[in-house]
VOKOL-551006 format. One record per atom (N, C-alpha, C, CB): y, x, z. Coordinates in steps of 0.001 Angstrom, whole numbers, plus 500000, padded with zeros to 6 digits. Each point is the difference from the previous one (the first is absolute). Last residue first. Glycine has a CB too. Example, Ala and Ser with C-alpha at 12.3 -4.5 7.8 and 13.67 -1.06 7.14 Angstrom:
<rec><Y>497750</Y><X>512850</X><Z>507080</Z></rec>
<rec><Y>501190</Y><X>500820</X><Z>500060</Z></rec>
<rec><Y>501090</Y><X>499230</X><Z>500730</Z></rec>
<rec><Y>499372</Y><X>501184</X><Z>497855</Z></rec>
<rec><Y>494908</Y><X>499106</X><Z>502075</Z></rec>
<rec><Y>501190</Y><X>499110</X><Z>500000</Z></rec>
<rec><Y>501200</Y><X>500900</X><Z>500000</Z></rec>
<rec><Y>498827</Y><X>498108</X><Z>501246</Z></rec>
END
This chain:
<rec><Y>512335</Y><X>489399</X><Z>497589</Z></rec>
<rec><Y>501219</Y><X>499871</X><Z>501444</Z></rec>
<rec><Y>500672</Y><X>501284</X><Z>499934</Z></rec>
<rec><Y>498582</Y><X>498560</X><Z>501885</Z></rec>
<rec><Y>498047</Y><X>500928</X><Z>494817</Z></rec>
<rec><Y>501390</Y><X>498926</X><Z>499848</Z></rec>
<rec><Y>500822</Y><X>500462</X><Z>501498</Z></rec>
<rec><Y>498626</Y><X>497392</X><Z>498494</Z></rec>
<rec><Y>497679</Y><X>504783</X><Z>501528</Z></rec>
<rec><Y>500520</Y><X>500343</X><Z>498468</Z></rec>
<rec><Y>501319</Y><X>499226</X><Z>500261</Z></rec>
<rec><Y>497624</Y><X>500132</X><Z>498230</Z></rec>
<rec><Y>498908</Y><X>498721</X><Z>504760</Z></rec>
<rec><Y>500924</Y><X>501497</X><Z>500545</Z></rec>
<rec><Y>500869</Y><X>500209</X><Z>498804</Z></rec>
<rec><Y>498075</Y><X>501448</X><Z>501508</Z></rec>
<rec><Y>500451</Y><X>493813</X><Z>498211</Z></rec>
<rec><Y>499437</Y><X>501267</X><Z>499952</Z></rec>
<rec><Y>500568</Y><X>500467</X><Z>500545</Z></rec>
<rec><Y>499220</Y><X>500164</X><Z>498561</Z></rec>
<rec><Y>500716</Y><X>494567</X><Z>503011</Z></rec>
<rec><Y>500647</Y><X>501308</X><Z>499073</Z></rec>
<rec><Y>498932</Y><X>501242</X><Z>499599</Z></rec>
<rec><Y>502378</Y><X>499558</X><Z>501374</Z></rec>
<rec><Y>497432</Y><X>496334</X><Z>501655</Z></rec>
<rec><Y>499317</Y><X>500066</X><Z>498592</Z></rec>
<rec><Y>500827</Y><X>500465</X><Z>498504</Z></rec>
<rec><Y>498662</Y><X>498047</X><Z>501288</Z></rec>
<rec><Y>500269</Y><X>502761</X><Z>505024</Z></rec>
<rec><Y>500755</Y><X>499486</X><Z>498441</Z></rec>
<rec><Y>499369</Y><X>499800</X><Z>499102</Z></rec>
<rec><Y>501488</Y><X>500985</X><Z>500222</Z></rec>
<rec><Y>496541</Y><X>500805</X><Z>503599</Z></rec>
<rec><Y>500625</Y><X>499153</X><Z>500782</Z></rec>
<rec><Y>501200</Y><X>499719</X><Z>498617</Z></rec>
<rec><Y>499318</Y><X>501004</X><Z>503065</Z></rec>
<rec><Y>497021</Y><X>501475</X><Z>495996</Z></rec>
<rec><Y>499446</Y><X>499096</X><Z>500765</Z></rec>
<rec><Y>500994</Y><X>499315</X><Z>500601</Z></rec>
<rec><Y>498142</Y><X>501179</X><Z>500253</Z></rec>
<rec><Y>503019</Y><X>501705</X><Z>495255</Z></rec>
<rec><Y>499733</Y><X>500035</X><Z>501187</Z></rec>
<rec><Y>499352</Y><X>498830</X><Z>500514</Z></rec>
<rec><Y>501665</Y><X>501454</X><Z>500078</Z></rec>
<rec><Y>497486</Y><X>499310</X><Z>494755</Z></rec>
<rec><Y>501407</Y><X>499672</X><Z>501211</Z></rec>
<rec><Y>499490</Y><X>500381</X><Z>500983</Z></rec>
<rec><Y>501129</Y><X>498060</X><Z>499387</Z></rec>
<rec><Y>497847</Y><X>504966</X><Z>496278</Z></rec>
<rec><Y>499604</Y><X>499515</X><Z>500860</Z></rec>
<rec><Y>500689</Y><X>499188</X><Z>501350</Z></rec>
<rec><Y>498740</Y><X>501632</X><Z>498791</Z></rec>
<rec><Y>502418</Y><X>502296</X><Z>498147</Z></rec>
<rec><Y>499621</Y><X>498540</X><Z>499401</Z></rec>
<rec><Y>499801</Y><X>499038</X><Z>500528</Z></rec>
<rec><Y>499306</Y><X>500838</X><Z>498891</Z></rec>
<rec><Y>500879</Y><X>503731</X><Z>502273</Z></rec>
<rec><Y>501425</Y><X>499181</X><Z>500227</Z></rec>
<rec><Y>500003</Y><X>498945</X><Z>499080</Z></rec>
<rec><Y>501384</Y><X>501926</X><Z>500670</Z></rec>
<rec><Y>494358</Y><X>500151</X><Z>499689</Z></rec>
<rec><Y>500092</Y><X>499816</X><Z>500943</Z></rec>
<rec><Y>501781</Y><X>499339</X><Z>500699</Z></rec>
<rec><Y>497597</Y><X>501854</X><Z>499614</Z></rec>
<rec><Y>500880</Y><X>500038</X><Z>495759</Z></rec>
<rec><Y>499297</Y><X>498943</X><Z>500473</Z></rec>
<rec><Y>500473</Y><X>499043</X><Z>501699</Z></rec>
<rec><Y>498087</Y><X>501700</X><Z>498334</Z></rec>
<rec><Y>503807</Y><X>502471</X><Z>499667</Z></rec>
<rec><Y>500661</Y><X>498701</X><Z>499300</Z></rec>
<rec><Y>499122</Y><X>499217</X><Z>500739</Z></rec>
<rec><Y>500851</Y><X>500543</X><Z>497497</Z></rec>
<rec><Y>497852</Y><X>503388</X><Z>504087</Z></rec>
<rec><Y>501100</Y><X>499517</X><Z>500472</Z></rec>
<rec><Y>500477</Y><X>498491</X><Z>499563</Z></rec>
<rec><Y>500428</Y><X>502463</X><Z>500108</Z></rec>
<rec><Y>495203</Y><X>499574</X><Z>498271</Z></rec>
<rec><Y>500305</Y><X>498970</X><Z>501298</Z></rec>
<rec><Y>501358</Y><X>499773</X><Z>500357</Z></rec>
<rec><Y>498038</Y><X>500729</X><Z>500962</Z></rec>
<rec><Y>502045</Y><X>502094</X><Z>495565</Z></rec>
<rec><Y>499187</Y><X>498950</X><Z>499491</Z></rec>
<rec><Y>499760</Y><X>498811</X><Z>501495</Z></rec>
<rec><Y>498639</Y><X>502016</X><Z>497824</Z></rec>
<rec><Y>502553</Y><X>502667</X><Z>502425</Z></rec>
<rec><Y>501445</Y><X>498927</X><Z>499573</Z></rec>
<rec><Y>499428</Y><X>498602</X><Z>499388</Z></rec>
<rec><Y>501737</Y><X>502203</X><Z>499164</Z></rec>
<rec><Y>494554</Y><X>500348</X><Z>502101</Z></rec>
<rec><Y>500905</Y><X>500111</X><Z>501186</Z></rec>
<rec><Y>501392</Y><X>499301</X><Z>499662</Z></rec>
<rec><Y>498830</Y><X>502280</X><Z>500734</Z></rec>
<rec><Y>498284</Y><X>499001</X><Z>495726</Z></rec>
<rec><Y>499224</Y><X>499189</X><Z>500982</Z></rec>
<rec><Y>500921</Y><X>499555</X><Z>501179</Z></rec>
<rec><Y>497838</Y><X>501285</X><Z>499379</Z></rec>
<rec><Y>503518</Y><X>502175</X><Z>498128</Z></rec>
<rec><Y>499779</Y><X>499022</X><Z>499003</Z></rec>
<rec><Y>499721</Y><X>498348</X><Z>500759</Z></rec>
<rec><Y>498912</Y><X>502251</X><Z>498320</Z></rec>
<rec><Y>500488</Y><X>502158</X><Z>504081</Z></rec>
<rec><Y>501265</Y><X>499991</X><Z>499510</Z></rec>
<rec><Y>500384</Y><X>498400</X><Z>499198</Z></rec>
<rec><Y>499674</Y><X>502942</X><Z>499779</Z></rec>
<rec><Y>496204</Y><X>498519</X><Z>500374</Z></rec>
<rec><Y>499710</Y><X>500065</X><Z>501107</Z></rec>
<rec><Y>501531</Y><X>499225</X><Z>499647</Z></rec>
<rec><Y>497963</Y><X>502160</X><Z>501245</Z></rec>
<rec><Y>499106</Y><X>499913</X><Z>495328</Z></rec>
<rec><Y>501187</Y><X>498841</X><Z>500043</Z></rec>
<rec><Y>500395</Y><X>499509</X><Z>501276</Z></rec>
<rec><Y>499217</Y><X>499225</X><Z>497983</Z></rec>
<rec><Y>497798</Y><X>504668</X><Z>501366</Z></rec>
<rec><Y>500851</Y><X>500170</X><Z>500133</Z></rec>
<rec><Y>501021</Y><X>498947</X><Z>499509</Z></rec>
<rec><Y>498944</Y><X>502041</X><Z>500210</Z></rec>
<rec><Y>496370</Y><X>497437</X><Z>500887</Z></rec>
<rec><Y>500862</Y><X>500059</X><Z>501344</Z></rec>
<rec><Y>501492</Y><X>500239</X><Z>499323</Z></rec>
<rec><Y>497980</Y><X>501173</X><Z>501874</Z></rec>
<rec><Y>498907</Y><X>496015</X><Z>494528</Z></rec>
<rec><Y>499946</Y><X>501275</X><Z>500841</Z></rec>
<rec><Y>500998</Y><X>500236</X><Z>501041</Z></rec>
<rec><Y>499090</Y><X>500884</X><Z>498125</Z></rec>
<rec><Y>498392</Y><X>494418</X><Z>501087</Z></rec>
<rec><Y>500559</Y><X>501316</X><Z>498981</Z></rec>
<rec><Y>500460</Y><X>501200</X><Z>500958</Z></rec>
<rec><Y>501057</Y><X>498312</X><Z>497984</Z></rec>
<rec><Y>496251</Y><X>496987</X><Z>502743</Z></rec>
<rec><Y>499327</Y><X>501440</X><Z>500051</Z></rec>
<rec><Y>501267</Y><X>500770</X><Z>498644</Z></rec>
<rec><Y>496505</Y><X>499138</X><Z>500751</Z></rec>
<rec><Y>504492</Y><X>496168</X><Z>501828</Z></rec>
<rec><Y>499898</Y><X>500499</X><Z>498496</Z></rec>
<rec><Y>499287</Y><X>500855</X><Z>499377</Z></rec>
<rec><Y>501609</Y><X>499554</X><Z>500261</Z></rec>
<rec><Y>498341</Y><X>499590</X><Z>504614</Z></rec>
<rec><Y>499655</Y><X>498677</X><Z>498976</Z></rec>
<rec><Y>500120</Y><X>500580</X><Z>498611</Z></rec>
<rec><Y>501036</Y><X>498004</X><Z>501534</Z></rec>
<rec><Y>500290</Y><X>505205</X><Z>501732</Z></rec>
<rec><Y>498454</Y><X>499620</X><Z>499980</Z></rec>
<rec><Y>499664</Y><X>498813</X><Z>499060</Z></rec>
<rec><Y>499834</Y><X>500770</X><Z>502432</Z></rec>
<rec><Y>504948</Y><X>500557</X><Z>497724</Z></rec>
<rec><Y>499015</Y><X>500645</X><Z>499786</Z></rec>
<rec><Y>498609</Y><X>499799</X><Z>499822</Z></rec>
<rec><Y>501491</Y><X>500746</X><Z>500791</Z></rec>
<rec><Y>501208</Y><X>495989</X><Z>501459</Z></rec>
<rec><Y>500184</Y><X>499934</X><Z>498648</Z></rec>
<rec><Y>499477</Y><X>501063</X><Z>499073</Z></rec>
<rec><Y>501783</Y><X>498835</X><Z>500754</Z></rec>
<rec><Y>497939</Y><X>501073</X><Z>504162</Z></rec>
<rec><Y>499165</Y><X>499195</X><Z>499558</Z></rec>
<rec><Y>499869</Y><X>499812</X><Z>498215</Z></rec>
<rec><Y>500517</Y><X>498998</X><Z>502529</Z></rec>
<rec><Y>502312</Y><X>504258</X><Z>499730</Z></rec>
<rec><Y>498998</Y><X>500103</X><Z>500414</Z></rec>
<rec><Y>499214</Y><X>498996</X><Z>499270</Z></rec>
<rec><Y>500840</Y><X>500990</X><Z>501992</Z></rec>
<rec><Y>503747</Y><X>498640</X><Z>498147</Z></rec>
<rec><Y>499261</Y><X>500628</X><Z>499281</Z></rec>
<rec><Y>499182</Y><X>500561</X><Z>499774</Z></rec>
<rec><Y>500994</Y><X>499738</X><Z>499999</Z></rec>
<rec><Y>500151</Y><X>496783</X><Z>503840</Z></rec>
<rec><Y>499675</Y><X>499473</X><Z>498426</Z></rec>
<rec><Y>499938</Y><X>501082</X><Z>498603</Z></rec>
<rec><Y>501331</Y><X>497826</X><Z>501033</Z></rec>
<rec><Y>498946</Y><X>504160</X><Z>503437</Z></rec>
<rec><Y>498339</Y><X>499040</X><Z>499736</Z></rec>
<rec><Y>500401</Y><X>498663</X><Z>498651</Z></rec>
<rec><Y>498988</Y><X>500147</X><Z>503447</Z></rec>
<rec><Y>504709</Y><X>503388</X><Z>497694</Z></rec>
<rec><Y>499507</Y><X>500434</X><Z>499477</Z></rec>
<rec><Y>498160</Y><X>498728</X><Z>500054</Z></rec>
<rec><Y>502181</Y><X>502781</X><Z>500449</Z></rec>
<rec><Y>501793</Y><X>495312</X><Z>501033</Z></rec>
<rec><Y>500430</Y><X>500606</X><Z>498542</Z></rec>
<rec><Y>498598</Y><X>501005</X><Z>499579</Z></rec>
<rec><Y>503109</Y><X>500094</X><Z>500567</Z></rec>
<rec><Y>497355</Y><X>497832</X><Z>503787</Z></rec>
<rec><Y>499629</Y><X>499281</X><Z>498779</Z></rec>
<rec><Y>499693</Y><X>499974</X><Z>498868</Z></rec>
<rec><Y>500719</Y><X>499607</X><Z>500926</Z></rec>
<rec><Y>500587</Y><X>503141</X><Z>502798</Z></rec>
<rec><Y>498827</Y><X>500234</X><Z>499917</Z></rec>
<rec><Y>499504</Y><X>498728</X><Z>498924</Z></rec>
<rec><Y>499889</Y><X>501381</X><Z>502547</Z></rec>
<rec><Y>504668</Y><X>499579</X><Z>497889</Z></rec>
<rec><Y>499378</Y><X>500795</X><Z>499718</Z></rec>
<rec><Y>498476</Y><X>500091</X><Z>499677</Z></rec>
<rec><Y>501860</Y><X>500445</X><Z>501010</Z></rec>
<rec><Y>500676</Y><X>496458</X><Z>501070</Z></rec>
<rec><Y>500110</Y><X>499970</X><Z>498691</Z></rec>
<rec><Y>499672</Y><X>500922</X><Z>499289</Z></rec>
<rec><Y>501284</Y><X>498857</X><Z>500404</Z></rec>
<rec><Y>498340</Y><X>501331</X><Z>504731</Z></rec>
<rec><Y>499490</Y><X>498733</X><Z>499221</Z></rec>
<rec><Y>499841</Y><X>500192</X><Z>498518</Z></rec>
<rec><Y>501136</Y><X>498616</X><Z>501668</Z></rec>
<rec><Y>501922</Y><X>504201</X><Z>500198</Z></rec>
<rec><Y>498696</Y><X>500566</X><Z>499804</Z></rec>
<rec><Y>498464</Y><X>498920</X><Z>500141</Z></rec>
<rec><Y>501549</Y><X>502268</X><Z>500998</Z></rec>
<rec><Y>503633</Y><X>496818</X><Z>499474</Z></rec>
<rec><Y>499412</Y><X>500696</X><Z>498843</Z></rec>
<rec><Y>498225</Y><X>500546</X><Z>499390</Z></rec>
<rec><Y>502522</Y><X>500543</X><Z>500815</Z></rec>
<rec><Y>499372</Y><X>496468</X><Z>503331</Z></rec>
<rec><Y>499735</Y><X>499593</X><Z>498828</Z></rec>
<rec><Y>499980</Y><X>500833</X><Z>498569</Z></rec>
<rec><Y>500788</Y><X>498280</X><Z>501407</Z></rec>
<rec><Y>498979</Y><X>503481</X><Z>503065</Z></rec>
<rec><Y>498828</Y><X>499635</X><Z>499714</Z></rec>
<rec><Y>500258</Y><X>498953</X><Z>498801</Z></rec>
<rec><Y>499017</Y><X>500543</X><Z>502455</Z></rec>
<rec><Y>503038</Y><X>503994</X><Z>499230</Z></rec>
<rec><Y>500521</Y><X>498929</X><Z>499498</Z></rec>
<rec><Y>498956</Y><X>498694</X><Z>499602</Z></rec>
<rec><Y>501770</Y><X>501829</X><Z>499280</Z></rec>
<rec><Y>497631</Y><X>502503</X><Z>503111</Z></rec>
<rec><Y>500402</Y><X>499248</X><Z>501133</Z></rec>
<rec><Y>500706</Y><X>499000</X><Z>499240</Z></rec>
<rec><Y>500135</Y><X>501758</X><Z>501890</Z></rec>
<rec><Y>497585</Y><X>501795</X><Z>495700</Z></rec>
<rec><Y>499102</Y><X>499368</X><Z>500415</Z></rec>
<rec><Y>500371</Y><X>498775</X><Z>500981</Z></rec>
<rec><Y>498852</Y><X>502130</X><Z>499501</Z></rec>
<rec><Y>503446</Y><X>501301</X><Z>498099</Z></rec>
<rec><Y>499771</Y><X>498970</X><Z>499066</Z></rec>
<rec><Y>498733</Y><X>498877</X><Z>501267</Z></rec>
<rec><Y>500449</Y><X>502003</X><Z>496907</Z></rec>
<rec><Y>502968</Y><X>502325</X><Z>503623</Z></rec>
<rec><Y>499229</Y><X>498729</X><Z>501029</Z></rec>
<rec><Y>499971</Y><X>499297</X><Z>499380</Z></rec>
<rec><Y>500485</Y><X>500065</X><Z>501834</Z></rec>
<rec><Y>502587</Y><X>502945</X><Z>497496</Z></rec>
<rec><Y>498788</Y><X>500729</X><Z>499990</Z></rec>
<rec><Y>499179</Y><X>499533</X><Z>500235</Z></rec>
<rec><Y>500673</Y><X>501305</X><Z>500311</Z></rec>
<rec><Y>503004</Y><X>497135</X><Z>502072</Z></rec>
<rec><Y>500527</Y><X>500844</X><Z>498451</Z></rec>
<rec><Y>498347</Y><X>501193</X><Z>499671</Z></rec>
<rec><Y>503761</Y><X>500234</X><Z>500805</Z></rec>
<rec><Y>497244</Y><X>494702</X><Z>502274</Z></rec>
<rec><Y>500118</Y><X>501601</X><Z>500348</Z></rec>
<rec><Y>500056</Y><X>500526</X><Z>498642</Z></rec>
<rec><Y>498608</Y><X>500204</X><Z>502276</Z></rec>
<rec><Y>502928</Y><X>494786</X><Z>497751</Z></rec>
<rec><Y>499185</Y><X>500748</X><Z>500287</Z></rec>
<rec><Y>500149</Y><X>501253</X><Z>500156</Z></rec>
<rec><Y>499167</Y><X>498593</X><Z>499263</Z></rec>
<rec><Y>503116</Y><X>496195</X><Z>500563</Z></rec>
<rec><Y>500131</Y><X>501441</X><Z>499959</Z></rec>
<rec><Y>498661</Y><X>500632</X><Z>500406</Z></rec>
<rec><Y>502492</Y><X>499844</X><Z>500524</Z></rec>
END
């Protein structure tokens, strides 16, 4: 449980958060296209990133 207004006291969201946007960060700069696929970019790490097994399985977030 958290306070209501308090993105900041959930630290695994906002882990995933700060993931979500430096892999659309990086994927921007690498490709040089323009800012407004930002959106594009961003559901683009999501899939990527629920692709991916965890360190303690060898599941995805997807499958489980």
């Amino acid at each position: 449980m958290t306070a209501l207004y308090t993105p900041q006291s959930n630290e695994d969201a906002e882990r995933k958060n700060r993931t979500l946007i430096d892999t659309v960060n990086s994927m921007l700069i690498k490709s040089d296209v323009l800012e407004n696929l930002w959106g594009k970019a961003l559901m683009t790490a999501c899939l990527i990133l629920t692709r991916i097994p965890l360190k303690n399985s060898d599941k995805t977030p997807y499958t489980i």
